[in-house]
N, C-alpha and C positions, 0 to 999 in steps of 0.2 A: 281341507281336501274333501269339502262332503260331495263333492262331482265323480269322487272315487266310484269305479265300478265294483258290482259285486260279485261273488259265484254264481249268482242266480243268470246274472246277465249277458256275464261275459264264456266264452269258449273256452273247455276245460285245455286245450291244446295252445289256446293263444296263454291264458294262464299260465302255461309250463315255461312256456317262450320268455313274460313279460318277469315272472321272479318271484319274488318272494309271495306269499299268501298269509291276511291276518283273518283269525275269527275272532270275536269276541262272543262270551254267553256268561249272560247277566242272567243269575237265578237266583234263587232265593233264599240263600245263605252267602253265595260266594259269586265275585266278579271275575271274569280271565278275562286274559289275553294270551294266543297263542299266534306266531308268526312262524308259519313254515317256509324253508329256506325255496319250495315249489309246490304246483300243483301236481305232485306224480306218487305212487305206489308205496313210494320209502321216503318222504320227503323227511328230512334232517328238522328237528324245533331249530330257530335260533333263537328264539324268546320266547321265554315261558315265567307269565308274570300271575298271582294271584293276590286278591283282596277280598277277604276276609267281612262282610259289610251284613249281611243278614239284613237285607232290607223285607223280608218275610218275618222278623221277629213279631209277634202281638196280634197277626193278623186278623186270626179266627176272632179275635174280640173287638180289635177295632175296626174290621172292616178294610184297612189303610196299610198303604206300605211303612212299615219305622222310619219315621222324620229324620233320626240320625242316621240311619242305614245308607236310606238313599241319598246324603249326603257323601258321605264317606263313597258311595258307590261314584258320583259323577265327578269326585276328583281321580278317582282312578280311573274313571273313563277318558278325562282330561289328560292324563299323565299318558293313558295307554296312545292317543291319539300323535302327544308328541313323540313317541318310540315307533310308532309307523310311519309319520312323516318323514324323522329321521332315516328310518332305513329304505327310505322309496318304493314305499308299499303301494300298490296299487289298485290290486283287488281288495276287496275285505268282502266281511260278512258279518253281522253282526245281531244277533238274536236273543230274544228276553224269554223264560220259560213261565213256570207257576203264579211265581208272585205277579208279577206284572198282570200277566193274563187277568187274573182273579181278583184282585185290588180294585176298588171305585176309582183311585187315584191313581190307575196304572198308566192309562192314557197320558194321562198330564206328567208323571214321571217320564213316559218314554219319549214325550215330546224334550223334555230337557237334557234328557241323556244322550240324545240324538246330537243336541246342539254341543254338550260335552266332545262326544265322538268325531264328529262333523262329518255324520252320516249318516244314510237309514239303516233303525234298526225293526225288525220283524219278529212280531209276539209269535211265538208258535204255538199251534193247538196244541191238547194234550197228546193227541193219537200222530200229530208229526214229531212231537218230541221225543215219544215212545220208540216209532219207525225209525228216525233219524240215529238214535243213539243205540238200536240194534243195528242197523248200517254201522257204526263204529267196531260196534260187537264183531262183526262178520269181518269187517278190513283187518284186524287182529290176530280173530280165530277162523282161518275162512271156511273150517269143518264143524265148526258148533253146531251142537244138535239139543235143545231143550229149550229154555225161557232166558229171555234175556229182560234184565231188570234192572234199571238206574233208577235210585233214590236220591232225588234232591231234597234241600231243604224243604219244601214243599210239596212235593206229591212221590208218586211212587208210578213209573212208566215201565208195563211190561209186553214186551213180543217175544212170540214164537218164533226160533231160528231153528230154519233145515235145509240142509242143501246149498246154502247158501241165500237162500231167500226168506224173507220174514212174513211172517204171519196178521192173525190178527190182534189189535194192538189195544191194553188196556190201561186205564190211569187212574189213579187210586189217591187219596187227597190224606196220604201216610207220611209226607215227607217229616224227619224229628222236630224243624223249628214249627210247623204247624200242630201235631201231637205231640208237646211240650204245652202248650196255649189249650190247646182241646182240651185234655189231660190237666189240666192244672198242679202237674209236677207229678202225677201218681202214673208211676210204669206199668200198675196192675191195670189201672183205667184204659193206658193204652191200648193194652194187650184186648181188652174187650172191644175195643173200640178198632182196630184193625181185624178180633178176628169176623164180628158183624160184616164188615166191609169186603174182607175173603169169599166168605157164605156162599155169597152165589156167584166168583165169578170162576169159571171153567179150565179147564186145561191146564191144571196147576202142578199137573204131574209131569216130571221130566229127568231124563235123565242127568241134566245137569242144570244150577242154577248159576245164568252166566251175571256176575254182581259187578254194576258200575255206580260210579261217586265217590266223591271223596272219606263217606264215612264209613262203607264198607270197605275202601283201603285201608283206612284204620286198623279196623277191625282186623286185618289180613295184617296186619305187622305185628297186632298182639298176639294171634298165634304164630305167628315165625319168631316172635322170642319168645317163646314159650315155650315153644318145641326147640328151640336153637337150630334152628333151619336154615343148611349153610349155605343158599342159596338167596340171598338178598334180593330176586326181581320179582314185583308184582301181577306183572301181566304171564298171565298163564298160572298164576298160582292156584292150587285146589287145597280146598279141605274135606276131608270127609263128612258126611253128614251128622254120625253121631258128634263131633269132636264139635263141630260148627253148634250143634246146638246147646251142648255143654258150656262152651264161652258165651252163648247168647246169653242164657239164663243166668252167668255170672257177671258179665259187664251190666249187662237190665240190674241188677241190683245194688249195682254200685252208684254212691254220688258223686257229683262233678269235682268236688276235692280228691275222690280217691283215684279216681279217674287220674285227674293230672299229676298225679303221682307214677304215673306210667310213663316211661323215659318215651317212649314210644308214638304219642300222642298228641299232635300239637293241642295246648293250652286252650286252643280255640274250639277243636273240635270235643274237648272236655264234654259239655255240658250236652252234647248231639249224639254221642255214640250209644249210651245207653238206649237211648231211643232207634235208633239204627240198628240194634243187635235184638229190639223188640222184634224189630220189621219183619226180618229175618226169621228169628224164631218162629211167629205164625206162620209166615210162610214156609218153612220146612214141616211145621206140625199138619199144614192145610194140603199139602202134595207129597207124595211120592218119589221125592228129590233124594238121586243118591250124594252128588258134591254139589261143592261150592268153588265156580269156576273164578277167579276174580277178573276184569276185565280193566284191565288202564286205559284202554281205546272206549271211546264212548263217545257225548253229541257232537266235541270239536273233529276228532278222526271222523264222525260219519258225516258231517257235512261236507269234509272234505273228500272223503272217498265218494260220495255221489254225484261228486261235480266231477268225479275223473271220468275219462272216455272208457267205451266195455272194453277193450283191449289192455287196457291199463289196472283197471282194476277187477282182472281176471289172472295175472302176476303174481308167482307167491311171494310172499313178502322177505321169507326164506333165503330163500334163492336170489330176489332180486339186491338187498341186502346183502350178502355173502359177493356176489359178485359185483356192486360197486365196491366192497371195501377192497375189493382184489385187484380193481382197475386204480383205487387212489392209492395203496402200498404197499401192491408188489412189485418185485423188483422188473417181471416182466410178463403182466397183465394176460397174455395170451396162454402162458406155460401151464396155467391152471385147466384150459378148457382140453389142452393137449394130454395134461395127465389123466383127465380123468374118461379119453376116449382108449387112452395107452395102456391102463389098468383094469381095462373093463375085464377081458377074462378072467379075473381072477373073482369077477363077481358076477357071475351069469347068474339070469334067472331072479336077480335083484328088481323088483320093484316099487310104486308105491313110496312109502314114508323110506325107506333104506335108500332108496334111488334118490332122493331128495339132501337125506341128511348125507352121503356121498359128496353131492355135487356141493353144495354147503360149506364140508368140512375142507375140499378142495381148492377153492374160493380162497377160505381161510389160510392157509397153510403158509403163506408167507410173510403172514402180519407182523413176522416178530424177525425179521433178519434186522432192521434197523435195532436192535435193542444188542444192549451189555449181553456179550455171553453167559454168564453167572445167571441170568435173566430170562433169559429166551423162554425156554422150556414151560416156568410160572408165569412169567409177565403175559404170554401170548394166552396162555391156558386163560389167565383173569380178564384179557382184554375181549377174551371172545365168551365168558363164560356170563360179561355181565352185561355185554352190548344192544344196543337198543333195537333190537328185531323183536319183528311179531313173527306168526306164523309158527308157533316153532313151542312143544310143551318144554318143562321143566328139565324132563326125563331128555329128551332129544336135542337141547340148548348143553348139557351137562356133558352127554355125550359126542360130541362136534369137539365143544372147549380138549374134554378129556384125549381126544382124537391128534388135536393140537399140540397137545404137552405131550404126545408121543413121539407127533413131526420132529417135535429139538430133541427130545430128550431119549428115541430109541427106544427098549422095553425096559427101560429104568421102571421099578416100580410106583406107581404114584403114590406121593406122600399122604400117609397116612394120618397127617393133620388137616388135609383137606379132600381126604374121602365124600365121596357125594352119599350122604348114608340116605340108601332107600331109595336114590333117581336110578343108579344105575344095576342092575344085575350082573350076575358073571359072566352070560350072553352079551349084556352091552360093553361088558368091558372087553372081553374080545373081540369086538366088532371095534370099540375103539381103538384099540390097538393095533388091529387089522391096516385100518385107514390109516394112523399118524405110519407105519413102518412102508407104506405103500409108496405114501408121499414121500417119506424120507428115500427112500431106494430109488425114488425119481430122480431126484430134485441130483442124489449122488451122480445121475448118469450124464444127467444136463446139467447143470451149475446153474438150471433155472433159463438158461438159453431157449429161445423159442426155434423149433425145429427139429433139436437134439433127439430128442425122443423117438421122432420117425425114422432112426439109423436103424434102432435097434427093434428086437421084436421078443414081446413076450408068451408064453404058453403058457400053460397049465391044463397037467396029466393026472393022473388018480394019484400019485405016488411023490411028483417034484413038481417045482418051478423052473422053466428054463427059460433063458435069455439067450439068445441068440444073435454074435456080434460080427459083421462082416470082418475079416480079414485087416483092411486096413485101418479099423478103428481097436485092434487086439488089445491095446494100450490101456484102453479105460477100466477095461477086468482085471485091477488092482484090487490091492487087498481091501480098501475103504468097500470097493462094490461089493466085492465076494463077500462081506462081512454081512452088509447091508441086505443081500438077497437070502445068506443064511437065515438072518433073523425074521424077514419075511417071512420063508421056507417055513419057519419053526410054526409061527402066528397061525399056519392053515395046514399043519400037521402032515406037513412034506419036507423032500429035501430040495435045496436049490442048487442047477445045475448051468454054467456058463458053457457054450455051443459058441467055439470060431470056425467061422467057416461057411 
């Protein structure tokens, strides 16, 4: 299919129309393929394949991409080719980063890789691959404020993100399989050798360092077992600055045997993280860096987010997120937008990040009617607590889920085997509970009916909650209701008072 169009060529809007979307990015430790299920905002992976191929191994010394590498790389370009065919891919996109670029024999790889693919693929400069993969940064975190830095095997690309827009963009030839070769296995050598490279470039100070690649993923699972951090998602995870560089300087000294003694770690990235937590290191000791934000979105999300229309990817991801999962299962997709125009007094003067994780949690709230009663309450809580949305920190993905396991579960106390230790406060748990008893005392009035909600009409005075029920609807201010608005009542330190009439 190398007649396939690309993102470059084709319209982000005909894109959405025609289906699915593959990229491919060959860099220089590792090959993907990534098929998103469209060209939009929240687009679903259906396929997410990697190999492993290091065709940047030896470079700094021989000049050459690893003969076996790129071996290994143009059958899984092969393989990736027949799994887009397969699924009637149309668009692709397919881009080579460091190694290629920098290689004598990069040209003549990418001519055969192409033939593998059966397609063009496009070497990116360093300062596109920098931009591109802070574009991914931004589609993820669209308020990131600091340096955004993807470490491949091969180089080190970093830009400035504010506002949503990126800066200027730097690249730095620190990738680990390169300073492994440079270095000739000595971490200390690294370390001098990245921090000369530091020296003079500018703007290293920030308030956060937003970190993409797979070997800083790494690194971000050995501190989540380490801290026993009960929150398993990588995107959006932070570490502190001191802690971050404490594990630098303990992974940098370890070797690739002790390494893979790390349950945590694939086998492969063994012999690279050391070197990756070098990276790291200098750079927190060279800026002014208070976290370490991790980033799972990077150059495949940002090629893709930049081929979206401005209106599409202006979207929070949050939000848009929350509200398809609402349209695929709930039981009646509209009841969601109804509650949360129904509840609004009771949260005036809400803006910003609360007005967001509101509408969010709202979305969410009937993800779990299909599940076993005995279920409801946990199952929904885990299903929203681990789901694949950006936009959205640790603290405020915990509190949404937490929000959720109130909708079933009422003000049961939440089990204290799955405490969010440290995401949430005792302001966030109020607020969650606020939300899950809001939705529940809806959902009691309507049975989830689209309409229902506009019979009745809510208040809130300094002292109560009142509802107030026309005459001939007297019937539904049963005890289920009256319970349901008590407990409300209780959550915002009033009483709840039912008005026929």
């Amino acid at each position: 299919m190398s007649g396939s169009p690309d993102l470059r060529s084709a319209s982000p809007r005909s894109a959405k129309a025609r289906g699915p979307v593959a990229i491919v990015d060959i860099g220089s430790n590792s090959v993907r393929l990534v098929i998103y299920e469209s060209a939009s905002r929240i687009a679903a992976t259906l396929q997410n394949e990697k190999s492993i191929c290091a065709i940047g191994r030896d470079m700094v010394t021989s000049g050459r991409l690893h003969a076996e590498g790129c071996a290994a790389a143009l059958e899984a370009l092969a393989r990736f080719r027949v799994m887009a065919d397969g699924m009637k891919v149309e668009l692709r996109e397919a881009v080579a980063t460091a190694a290629a670029r920098d290689a004598v024999n990069g040209a003549e790889f990418i001519a055969r890789a192409e033939k593998a693919w059966g397609g063009p693929i496009r070497i990116l400069t360093g300062e596109d691959e920098a931009h591109i993969a802070a574009e991914g940064v931004l589609a993820g975190i669209p308020d990131a404020d600091g340096l955004a830095a993807d470490l491949g095997g091969g180089s080190l690309d970093m830009v400035t993100v504010r506002g949503g827009a990126t800066g200027a963009a730097v690249t730095l030839p620190f990738g680990p399989l390169r300073l492994m070769d440079q270095s000739k296995g000595d971490p200390d050598k690294a370390r001098d050798i990245v921090d000369k490279g530091l020296k003079h470039v500018p703007g290293l100070s920030a308030p956060a360092l937003y970190a993409v690649g797979g070997i800083w993923r790494s690194f971000a699972r050995v501190d989540m077992e380490e801290q026993n951090y009960p929150l398993h998602v990588l995107q959006h995870y932070t570490i502190p600055r001191g802690r971050a560089l404490r594990l630098c300087r303990l992974l940098a000294g370890l070797s690739k045997d002790s390494v893979r003694k790390i349950k945590v770690v694939s086998k492969r990235r063994a012999e690279s993280l050391p070197y990756g937590a070098v990276v790291l290191e200098r750079l927190l000791e060279a800026g002014d860096i208070k976290d370490v934000v991790i980033s799972a979105y990077g150059l495949r999300e940002g090629l893709l987010f930049r081929g979206l229309p401005p209106d599409e990817r202006l979207k929070d991801p949050l939000v848009e997120f929350a509200r398809a999962t609402n349209i695929r299962t709930a039981r009646v997709p509209a009841h969601a937008d109804e509650m949360i125009r129904w509840t609004a007094p009771l949260f005036e003067g809400e803006g910003g990040e609360l007005a967001r994780i509101r509408e969010a949690s709202a979305y969410f709230s009937d993800v779990g009617w299909r599940r076993h009663p005995d279920d409801r309450s946990l199952g929904a809580f885990s299903q929203v607590q681990t789901a694949p949305f950006a936009g959205a920190s640790h603290r405020a993905r915990s509190l949404i889920a937490t929000s959720v396991f109130h909708r079933y579960s009422g003000d049961q106390d939440f089990p204290q085997g799955l405490a969010q230790a440290g995401l949430l406060d005792k302001e966030d748990e109020k607020r969650a509970l606020l939300l899950g008893l809001a939705w529940r005392f809806a959902f009691s009035l309507s049975a989830s009916a689209a309409g229902e909600l506009a019979q009745y009409r809510l208040r809130l005075t300094p002292s109560k909650i009142i509802l107030e029920v026309p005459p001939r609807r007297a019937a539904i201010a049963g005890e289920p209701v009256q319970k349901r608005l008590g407990a409300l009542a209780d959550a915002l330190g009033r009483k709840g008072e039912i008005l026929v009439g």
